[in-house]
VOGU-3710 file (C-alpha; in Angstrom, 3 decimals, decimal comma):
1> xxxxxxxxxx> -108,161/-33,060/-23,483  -108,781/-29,908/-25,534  -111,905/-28,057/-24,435  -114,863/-27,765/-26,670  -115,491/-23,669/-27,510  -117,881/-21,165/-25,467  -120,740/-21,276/-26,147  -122,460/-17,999/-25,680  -125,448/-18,928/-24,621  -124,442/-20,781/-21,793
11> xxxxxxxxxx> -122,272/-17,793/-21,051  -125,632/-15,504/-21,071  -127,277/-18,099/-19,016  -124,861/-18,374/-16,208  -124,219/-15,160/-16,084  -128,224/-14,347/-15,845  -128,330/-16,802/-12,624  -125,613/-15,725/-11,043  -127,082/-12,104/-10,893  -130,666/-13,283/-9,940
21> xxxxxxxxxx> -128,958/-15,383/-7,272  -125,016/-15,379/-6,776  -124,804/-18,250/-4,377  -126,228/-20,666/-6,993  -124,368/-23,734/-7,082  -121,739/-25,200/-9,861  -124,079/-28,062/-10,231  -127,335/-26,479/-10,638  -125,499/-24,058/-13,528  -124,533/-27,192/-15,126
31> xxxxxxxxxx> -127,740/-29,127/-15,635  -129,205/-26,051/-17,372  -126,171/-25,722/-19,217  -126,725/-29,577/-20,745  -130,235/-28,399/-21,077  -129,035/-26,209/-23,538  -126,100/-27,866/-25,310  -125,384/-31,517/-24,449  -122,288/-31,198/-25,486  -121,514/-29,612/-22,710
41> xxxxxxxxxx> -121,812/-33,249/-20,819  -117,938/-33,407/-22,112  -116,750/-30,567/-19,396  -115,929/-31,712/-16,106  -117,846/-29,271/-13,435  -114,308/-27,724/-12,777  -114,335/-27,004/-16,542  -117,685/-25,742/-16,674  -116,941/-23,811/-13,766  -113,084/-21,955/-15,281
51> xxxxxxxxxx> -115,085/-22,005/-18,277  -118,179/-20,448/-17,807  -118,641/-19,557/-14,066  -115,465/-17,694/-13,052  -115,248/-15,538/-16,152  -119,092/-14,296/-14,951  -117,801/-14,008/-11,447  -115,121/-11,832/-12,302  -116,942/-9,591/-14,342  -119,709/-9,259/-11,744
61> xxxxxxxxxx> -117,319/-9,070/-8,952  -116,501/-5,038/-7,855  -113,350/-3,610/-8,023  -111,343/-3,531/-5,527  -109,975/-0,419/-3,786  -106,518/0,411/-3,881  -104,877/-0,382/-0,312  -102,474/1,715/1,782  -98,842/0,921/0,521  -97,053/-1,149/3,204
71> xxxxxxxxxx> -95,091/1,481/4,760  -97,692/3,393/5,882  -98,922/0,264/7,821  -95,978/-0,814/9,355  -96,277/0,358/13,170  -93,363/3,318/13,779  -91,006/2,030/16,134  -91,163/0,362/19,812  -88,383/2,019/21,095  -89,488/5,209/23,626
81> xxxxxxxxxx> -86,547/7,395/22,469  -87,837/7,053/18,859  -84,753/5,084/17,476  -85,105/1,636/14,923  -85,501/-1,246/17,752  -81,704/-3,517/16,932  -83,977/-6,652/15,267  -86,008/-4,326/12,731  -85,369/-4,366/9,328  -83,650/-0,775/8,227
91> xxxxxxxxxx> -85,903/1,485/5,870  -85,350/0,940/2,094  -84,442/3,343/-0,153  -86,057/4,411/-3,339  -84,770/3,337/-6,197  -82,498/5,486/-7,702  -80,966/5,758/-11,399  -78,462/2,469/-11,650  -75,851/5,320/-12,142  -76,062/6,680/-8,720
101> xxxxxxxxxx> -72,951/6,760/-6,280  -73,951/4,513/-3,505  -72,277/5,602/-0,778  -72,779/8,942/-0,812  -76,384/9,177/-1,917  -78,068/7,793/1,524  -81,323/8,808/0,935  -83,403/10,440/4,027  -85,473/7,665/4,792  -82,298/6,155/5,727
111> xxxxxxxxxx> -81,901/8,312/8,750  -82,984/5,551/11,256  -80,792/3,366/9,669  -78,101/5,292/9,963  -78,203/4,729/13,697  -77,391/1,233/13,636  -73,788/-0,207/13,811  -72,109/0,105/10,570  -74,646/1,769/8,812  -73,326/3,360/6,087
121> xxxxxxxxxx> -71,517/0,509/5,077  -74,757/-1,633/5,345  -76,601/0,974/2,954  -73,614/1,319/1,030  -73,842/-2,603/0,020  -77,284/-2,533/-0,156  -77,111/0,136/-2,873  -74,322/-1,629/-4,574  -76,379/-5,203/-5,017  -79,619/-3,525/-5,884
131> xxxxxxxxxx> -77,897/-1,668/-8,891  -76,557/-5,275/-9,634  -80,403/-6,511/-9,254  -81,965/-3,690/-11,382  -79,262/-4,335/-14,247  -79,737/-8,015/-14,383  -83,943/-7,167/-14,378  -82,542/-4,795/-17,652  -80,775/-7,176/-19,472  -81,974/-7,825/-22,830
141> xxxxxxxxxx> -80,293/-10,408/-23,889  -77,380/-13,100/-22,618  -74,516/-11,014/-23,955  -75,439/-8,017/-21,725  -76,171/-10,400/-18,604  -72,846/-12,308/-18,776  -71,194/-9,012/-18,862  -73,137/-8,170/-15,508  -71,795/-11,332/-14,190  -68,293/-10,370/-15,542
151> xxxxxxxxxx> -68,712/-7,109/-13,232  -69,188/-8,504/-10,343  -65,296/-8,731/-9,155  -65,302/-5,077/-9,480  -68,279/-4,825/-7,533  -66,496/-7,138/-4,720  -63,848/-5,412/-4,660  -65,841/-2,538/-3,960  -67,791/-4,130/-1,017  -64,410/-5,216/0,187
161> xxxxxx> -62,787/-1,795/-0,133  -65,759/-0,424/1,953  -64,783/-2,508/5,531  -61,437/-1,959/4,260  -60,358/-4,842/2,818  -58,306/-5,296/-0,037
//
């Protein structure tokens, strides 16, 4: 069912009564509303309310303050001598240009990573499948994505080559 159009007035009204008192209820809002138009009698109160409530909510409602990014909440690590506890999740890296040689460019917040077994493999791969994640987000078209697909042996072999594997 198509929705009738806005009516401003409505829109003025609801958003008068929400200001005087924002706790007002959907249903109250709506009688005056039909007071107004009667068309409105059409709108199911969960229209009325996407329709005129929410959109004077929202605009009412402050902005809210930026939060912390996640890293600087997550709790350093358990581990007395300072080291990445063996079940944690290693540090990302930032993302670098696609073009960047993965196994070489371990960035510095990899340095508790690189205490875990096989580390530089591990961020080695990781590098090599987020390049292969940031070039399919690129693609502009299916041309350029089946070619990423096409790439991908290459990139096995890679992987492969870097446990020494042929």
């Amino acid at each position: 069912m198509a929705m009738p159009p806005r009516n401003e007035r409505i829109a003025a009204m609801v958003r008068g009564e929400l200001a005087k008192n924002p706790n007002v209820g959907n249903d109250a809002l709506l009688e005056k509303a039909r007071a107004i138009d009667p068309k409105v009698r059409r709108l199911s109160p969960r229209q009325f309310h996407a329709t005129y409530r929410l959109p004077a909510l929202r605009a009412g409602a402050p902005k809210k303050a930026e939060s912390k990014p996640a890293e600087s909440r997550r709790p350093e690590s358990g581990a007395p001598d300072g080291t990445a506890d063996a079940g944690a999740a290693a540090p990302r890296p930032s993302a670098a240009p696609a073009s960047a040689a993965p196994a070489s460019a371990a960035p510095a917040s990899a340095s508790k990573a690189l205490a875990r077994p096989h580390a530089p493999e591990r961020e080695a791969v990781r590098a090599i499948l987020q390049t292969v994640a940031r070039e399919a987000l690129g693609t502009e078209d299916r041309a350029s994505f089946v070619r990423l697909l096409d790439s991908l042996d290459e990139r096995a072999a890679t992987i492969l080559s870097i446990f020494g594997r042929t």
